[in-house]
C-alpha positions in Angstrom: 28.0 59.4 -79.0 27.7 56.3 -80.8 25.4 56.0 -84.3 22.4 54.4 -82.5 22.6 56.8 -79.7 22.6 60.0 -82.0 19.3 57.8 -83.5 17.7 57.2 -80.3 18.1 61.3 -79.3 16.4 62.0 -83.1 14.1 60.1 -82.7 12.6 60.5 -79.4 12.8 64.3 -80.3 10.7 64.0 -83.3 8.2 61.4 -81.1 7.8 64.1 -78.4 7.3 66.8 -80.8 3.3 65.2 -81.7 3.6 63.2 -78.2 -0.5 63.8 -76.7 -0.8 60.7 -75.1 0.6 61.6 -71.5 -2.5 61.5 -69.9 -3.0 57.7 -70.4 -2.9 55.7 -66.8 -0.4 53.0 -65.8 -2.8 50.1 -65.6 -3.0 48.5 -69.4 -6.8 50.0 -70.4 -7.5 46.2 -72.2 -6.0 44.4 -69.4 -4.1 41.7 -71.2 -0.4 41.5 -71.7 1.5 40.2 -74.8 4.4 37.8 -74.0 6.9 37.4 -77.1 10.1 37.2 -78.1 12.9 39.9 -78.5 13.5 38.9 -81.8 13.8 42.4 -83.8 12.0 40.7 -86.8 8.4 41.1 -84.8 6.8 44.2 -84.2 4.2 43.7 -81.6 1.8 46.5 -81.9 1.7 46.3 -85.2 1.5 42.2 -85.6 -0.7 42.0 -82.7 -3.2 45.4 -82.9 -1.9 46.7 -79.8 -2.2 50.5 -78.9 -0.4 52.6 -76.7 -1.9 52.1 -73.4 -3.7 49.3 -74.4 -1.6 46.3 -73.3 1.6 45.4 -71.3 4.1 43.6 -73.7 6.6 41.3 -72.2 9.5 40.3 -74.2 12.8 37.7 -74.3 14.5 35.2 -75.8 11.7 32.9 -76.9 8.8 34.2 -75.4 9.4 32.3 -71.9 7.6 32.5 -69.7 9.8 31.3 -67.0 12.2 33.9 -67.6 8.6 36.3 -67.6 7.2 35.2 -64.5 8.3 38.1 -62.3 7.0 40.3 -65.0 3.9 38.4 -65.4 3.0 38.6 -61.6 3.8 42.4 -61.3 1.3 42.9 -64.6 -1.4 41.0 -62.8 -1.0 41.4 -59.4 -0.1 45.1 -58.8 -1.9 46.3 -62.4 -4.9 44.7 -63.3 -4.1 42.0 -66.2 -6.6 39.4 -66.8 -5.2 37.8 -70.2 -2.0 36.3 -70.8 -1.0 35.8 -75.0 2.0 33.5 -75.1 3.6 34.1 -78.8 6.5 32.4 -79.8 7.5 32.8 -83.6 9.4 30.5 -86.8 12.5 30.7 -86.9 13.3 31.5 -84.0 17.4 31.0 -82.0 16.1 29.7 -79.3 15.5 26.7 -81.8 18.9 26.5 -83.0 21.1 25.5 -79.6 20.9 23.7 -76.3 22.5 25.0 -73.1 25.5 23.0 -73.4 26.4 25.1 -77.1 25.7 28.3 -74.6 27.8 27.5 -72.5 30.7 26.3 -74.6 30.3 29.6 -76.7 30.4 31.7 -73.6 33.9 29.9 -72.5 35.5 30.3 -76.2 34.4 33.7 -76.4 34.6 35.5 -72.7 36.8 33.0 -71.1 36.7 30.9 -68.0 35.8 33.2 -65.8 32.7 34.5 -67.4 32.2 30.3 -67.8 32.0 29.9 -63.8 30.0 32.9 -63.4 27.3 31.3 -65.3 27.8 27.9 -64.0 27.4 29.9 -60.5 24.4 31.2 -61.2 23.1 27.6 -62.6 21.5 29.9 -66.2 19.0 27.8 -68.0 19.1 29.7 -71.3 15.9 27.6 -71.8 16.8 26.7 -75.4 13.7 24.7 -77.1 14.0 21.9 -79.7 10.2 22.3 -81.2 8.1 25.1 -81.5 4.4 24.3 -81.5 5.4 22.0 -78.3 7.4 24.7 -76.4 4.3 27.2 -76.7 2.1 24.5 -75.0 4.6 24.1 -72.6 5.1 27.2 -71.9 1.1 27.7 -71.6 0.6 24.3 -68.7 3.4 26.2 -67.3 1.0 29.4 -66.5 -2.2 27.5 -66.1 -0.3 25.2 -63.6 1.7 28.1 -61.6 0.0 29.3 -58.3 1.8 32.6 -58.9 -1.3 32.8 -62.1 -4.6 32.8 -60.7 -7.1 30.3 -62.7 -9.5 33.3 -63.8 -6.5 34.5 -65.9 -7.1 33.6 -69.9 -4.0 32.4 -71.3 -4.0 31.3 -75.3 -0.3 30.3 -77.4 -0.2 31.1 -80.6 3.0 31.0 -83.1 3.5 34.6 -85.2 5.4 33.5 -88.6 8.3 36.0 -89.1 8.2 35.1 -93.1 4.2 36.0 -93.7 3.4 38.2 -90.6 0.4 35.7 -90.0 -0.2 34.5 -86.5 -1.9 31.0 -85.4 -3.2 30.2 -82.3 -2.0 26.7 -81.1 -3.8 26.4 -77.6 
């Protein structure tokens, strides 16, 4: 058993030892789901006030909500949601390459197979050169989908990873 394994098993054995919240239903009891980005630098309960049960939180490379879509339709469709929060955050990869450099790095580093698998499968790794502009993007995106119905609140903001402050952008 690896390092983080033996963590994982601690951890969730200390977690379950207080655990009382069991009883709490699958819907989200504030109806509203969190879409962010995996980035381990942002904690979302704690950077966003959410409680257990409270909210579904979506995450992925740069908070897109492309790549969330199926996720965002199963939260609102089959559990209830009413709010969508887009938050992408500074300093964030998704910044810092376009597909092309995926690709490239995905040949020079798991060969040429692995490189037609993904130009198979046609993956947009939906890299983003400015951040204010990709979160209202990404917002039109949801507003304009037919998969979102229009009584569905949807607001972007931008968390900064270097204060912990969040801003909302639209």
């Amino acid at each position: 058993m690896s390092a983080i394994q033996k963590n994982v098993e601690a951890a969730s054995e200390a977690y379950s030892s207080t655990f009382t919240k069991g009883h709490l239903v699958l819907p989200p009891a504030k109806k509203y789901l969190v879409l962010t980005c995996m980035d381990a630098r942002i904690d979302p309960a704690q950077a966003f006030g959410i409680d257990l049960g409270d909210a579904h939180v979506i995450r992925n490379a740069g908070a897109s909500a492309v790549d969330a879509l199926r996720s965002i339709v199963i939260s609102e469709q089959l559990l209830g949601t009413k709010e969508i929060v887009l938050v992408k955050h500074t300093g964030c990869g998704m910044l810092t390459f376009t597909n092309e450099d995926a690709y490239g790095i995905v040949e020079k580093n798991l060969g040429s197979e692995a490189s037609a698998e993904l130009s198979k499968l046609k993956l947009d790794f939906l890299p983003f050169p400015e951040l204010e502009r990709a979160v209202k993007e990404d917002v039109k995106f949801l507003q304009e989908s037919k998969l979102v119905p229009d009584s569905v609140t949807i607001s972007g903001w931008i968390y900064a990873v270097e204060t912990g402050k969040t801003k909302r952008v639209v």
